[in-house]
N, C-alpha and C positions, 0 to 999 in steps of 0.2 A: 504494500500500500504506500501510495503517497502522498505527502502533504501538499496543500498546495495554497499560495501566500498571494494577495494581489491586495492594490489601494484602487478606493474609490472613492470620490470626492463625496463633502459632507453633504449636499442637497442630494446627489443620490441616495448615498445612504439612509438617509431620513429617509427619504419617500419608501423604498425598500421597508425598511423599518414600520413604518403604518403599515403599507401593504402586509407583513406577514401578523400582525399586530391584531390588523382585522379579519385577515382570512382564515376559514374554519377547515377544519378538516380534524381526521378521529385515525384511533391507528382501524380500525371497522370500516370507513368509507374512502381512504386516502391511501394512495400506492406508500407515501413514506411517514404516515403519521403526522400528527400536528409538525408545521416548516418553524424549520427555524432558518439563518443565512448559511449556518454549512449545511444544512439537508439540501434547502433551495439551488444553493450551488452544484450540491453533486448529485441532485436531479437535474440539472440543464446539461451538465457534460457528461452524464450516464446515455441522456438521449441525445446529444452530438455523436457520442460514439457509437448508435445505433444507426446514425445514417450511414456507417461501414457495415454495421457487421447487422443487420437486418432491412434494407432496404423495404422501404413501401410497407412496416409497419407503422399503426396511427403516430407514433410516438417520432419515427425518423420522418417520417410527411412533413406532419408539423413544424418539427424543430429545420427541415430543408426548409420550407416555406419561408418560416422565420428568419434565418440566413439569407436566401436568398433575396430576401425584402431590402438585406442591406448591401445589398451587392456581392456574397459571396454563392459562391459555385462549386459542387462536390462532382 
């Protein structure tokens, strides 16, 4: 396993921060339990890594869509 260390500026973070603040989820209805910022994170690059390694499942669609919205291409 690896750790992984990144900065993100304070208006992000605040917003991030309400976001998961407000958002519900259960370990019952939620693929990772209540988010916290590390869950949140290694659910978005759990499914970046699925647009390799599972193409055209919901989860690698979306997260291409998403990407690709900003101009990246797999």
């Amino acid at each position: 396993m690896k750790k992984v260390q990144f900065e993100i500026d304070p208006h992000t973070l605040a917003s991030v921060q309400k976001f998961l603040a407000t958002t519900r989820g259960s370990d019952n209805t939620s693929t990772h339990g209540p988010l916290t910022a590390p869950k949140l994170a290694k659910m978005l690059l759990e499914d970046v890594a699925l647009v390799v390694e599972r193409p055209g499942c919901w989860e690698a669609d979306s997260m291409f869509s998403l990407l690709a919205g900003h101009g990246y291409e797999y």
